[in-house]
LOZALUM-597910 format. One line per field, with one value per residue (C-alpha): x, y, z; residue number from 1. Coordinates in steps of 0.05 Angstrom, whole numbers, plus 5000, padded with zeros to 4 digits. Example, Ala and Ser with C-alpha at 12.3 -4.5 7.8 and 13.67 -1.06 7.14 Angstrom:
c1 <- 5246	5273
c2 <- 4910	4979
c3 <- 5156	5143
num <- 1	2
***
This chain:
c1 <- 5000	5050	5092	5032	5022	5087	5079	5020	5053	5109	5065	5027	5100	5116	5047	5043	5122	5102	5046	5083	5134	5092	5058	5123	5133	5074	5080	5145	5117	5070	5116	5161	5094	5082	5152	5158	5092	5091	5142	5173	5157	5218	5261	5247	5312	5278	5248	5189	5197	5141	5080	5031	4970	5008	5085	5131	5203	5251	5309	5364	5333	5353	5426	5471	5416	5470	5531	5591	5611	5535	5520	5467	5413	5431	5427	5352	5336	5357	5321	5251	5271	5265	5217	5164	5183	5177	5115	5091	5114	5078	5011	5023	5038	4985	4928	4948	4947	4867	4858	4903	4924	4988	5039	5084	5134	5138	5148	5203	5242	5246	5267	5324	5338	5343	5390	5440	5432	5454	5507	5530	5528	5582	5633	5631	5634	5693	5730	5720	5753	5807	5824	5791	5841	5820	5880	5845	5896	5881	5888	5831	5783	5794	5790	5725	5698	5715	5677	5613	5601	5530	5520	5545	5500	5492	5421	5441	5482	5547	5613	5676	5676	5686	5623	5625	5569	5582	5550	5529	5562	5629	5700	5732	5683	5701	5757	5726	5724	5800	5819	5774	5813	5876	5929	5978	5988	5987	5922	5899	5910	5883	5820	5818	5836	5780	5729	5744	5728	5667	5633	5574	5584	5636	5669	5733	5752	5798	5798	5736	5664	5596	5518	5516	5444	5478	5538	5492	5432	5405	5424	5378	5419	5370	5313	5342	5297	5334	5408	5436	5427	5454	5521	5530	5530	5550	5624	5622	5567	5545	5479	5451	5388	5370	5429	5478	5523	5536	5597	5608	5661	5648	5714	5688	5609	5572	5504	5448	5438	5516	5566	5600	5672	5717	5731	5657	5652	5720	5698	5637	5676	5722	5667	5627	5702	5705	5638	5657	5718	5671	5618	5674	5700	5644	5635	5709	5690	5630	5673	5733	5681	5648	5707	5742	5684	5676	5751	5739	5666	5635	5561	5520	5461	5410	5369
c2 <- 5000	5052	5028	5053	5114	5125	5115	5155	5209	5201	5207	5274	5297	5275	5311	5367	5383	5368	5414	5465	5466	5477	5529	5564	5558	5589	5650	5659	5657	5711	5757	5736	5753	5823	5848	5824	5870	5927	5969	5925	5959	5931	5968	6033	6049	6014	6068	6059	6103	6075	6032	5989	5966	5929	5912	5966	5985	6012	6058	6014	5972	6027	6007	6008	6044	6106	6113	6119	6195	6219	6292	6300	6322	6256	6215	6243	6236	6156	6149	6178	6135	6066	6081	6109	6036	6000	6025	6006	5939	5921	5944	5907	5837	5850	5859	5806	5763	5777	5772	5696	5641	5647	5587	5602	5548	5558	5626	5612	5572	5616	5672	5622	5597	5671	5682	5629	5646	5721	5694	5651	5701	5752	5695	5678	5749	5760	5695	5708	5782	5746	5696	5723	5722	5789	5778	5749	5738	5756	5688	5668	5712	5693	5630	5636	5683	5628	5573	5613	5656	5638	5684	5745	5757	5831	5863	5931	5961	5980	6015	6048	6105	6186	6228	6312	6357	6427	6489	6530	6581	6545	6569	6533	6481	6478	6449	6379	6335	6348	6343	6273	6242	6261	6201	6264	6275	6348	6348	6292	6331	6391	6343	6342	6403	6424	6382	6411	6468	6466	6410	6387	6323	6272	6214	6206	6140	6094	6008	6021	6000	6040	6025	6078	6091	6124	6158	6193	6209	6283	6280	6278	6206	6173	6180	6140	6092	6038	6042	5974	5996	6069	6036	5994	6053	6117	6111	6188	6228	6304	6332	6396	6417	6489	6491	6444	6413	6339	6297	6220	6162	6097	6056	5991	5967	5905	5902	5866	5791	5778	5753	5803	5829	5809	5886	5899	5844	5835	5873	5827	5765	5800	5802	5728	5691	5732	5715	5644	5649	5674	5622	5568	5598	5593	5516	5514	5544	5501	5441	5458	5472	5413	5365	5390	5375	5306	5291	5319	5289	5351	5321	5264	5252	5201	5152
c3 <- 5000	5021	4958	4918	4955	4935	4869	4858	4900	4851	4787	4814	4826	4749	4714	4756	4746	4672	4674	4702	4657	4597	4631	4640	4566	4557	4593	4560	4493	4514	4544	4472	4433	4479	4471	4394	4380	4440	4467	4526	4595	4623	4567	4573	4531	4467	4436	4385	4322	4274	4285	4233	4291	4339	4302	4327	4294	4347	4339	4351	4288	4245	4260	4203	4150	4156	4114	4158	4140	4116	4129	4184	4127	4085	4141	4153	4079	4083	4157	4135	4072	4106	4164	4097	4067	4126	4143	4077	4076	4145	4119	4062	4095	4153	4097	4062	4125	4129	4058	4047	4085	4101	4101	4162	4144	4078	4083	4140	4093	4030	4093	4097	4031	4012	4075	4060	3981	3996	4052	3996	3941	3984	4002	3925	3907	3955	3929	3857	3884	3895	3852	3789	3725	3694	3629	3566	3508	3446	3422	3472	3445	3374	3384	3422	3368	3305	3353	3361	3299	3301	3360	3324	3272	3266	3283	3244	3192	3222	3181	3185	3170	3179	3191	3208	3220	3212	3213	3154	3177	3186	3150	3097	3086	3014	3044	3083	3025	3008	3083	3095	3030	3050	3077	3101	3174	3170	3137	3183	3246	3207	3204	3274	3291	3251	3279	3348	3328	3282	3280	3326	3312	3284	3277	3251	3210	3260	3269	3307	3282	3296	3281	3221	3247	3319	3276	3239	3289	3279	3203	3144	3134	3192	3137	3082	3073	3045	3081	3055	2989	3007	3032	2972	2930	2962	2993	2989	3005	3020	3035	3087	3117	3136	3182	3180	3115	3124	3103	3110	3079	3089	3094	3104	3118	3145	3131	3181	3183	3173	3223	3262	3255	3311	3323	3333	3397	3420	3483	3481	3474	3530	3582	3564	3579	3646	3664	3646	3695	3737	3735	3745	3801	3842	3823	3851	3915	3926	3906	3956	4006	3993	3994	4053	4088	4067	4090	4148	4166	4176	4160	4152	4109	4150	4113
num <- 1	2	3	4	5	6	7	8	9	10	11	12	13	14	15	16	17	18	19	20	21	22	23	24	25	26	27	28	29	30	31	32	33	34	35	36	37	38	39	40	41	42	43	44	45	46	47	48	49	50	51	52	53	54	55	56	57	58	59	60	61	62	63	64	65	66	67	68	69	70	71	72	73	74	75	76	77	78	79	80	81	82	83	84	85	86	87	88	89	90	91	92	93	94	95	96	97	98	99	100	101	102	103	104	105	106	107	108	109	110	111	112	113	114	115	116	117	118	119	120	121	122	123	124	125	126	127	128	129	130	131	132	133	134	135	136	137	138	139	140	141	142	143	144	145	146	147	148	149	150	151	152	153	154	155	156	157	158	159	160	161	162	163	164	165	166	167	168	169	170	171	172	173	174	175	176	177	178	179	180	181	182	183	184	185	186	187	188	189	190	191	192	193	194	195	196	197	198	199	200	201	202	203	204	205	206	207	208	209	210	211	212	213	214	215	216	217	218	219	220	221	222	223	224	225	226	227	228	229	230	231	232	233	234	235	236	237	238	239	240	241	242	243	244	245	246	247	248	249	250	251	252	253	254	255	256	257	258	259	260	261	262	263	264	265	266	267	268	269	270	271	272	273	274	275	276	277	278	279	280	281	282	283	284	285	286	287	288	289	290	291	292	293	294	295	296	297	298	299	300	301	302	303
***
């Protein structure tokens, strides 16, 4: 009998200890819930600055928003700035918690996933900072060019060429079609010189390519309406408006629907192989990572 007693005293002693326990977990949560959503009477150094019903944002959340070195009127600009979006966000996400049902956990773990992907995203970014090879020979980028000319098929016309607008009211323009013939360097730099000084637009013919329709924006040329045909047959041309007298050689053209030079994309070309290098250094990373780990049992998958 007294064996039972004891037993029974024993169990009260179990699911009353039990009991209690939750019940502290309980009133935890509350006072977790209370000081998540009101201003904590315990803290009176937390100070509110915004509310959306009962979510509060404090002043120490709006840690960090300042640039270090901001002048006291910039730093009030960028404040007001993310208090106004905060403030919008929270009504947002509190009418559409009466308006859909809301999956906590899935919206916990795209929190994370988006966490981990940005934590992820600045250790690659840092690494690739570091052991990025910016140097891409020449050889690299023709040879990358001659493997993939399918992907340079030109969407406009574009030439080499020398283009000058100049004003009406310009000197020696008699003088222009001479000086753009011209293989001297005197007459060259005269060129040049010239174009400084008179002209309110120009190009001047070099190894570079341009689309002719940007070279000769703000020209009567733009209206030509058939520019392919133009190319093949003018590589000398004048015309004017009320204003202006125009003037354009055409050294070389490629007309749309043809492959690319390699002058046109090299700086294309350039920046696809460094965002190769790029993309195969963060495979490295997650590689190393991934293999140091194994060697040194740092996880375990359970089945």
């Amino acid at each position: 009998m007294k064996r039972q007693n004891k037993q029974y005293i024993s169990n009260w002693f179990s699911l009353n200890g039990f009991l209690l326990v939750i019940l502290f977990v309980l009133f935890n949560a509350c006072d977790l819930i209370r000081m998540k959503n009101e201003p904590p009477p315990s803290e009176p150094q937390r100070i509110p600055v915004a509310r959306v019903n009962q979510t509060y944002l404090y002043k120490d959340e709006l840690s960090g928003i300042v640039l270090p070195g901001s002048t006291p009127v910039d730093s009030a600009v960028r404040v007001e700035a993310f208090i106004n979006s905060w403030v919008r966000k929270q009504l947002l996400i509190q009418e559409a918690a009466k308006k859909i049902n809301i999956n906590e956990a899935e919206i916990e773990r795209k929190i994370l996933d988006y966490r981990y992907s940005l934590i992820a995203y600045e250790y690659q970014a840092l690494y690739i900072k570091q052991n990025l090879d910016t140097a891409v020979a020449t050889s690299e980028i023709e040879q990358y060019y001659k493997e993939n000319l399918d992907n340079f098929i030109l969407k406009q016309n574009i030439v080499r060429a020398t283009y000058m607008k100049v004003p009406k009211t310009a000197p020696r323009t008699n003088k222009i079609k001479d000086l753009i013939y011209s293989k001297k360097e005197k007459d060259l730099a005269e060129l040049k010189s010239y174009c400084l000084s008179f002209s309110t637009a120009y190009h001047l013919v070099d190894s570079s390519w341009m689309v002719f329709d940007e070279m000769v924006k703000n020209s009567p040329l733009v209206e030509i309406p058939n520019k392919i045909q133009f190319l093949k047959a003018n590589p000398y041309y004048e015309t004017s408006d009320d204003a202006y007298l125009y003037f354009l050689k055409v050294d070389e053209y490629r007309i749309s629907d043809n492959i690319s030079p390699l002058e046109f994309v090299r700086d294309d070309i350039r920046a696809i192989i460094l965002n190769k290098r790029k993309v195969a250094l963060g495979r490295q990373l997650e590689d190393e990572v991934y293999n140091h780990a194994v060697s040194e049992k740092e996880f375990e998958i359970y089945k």
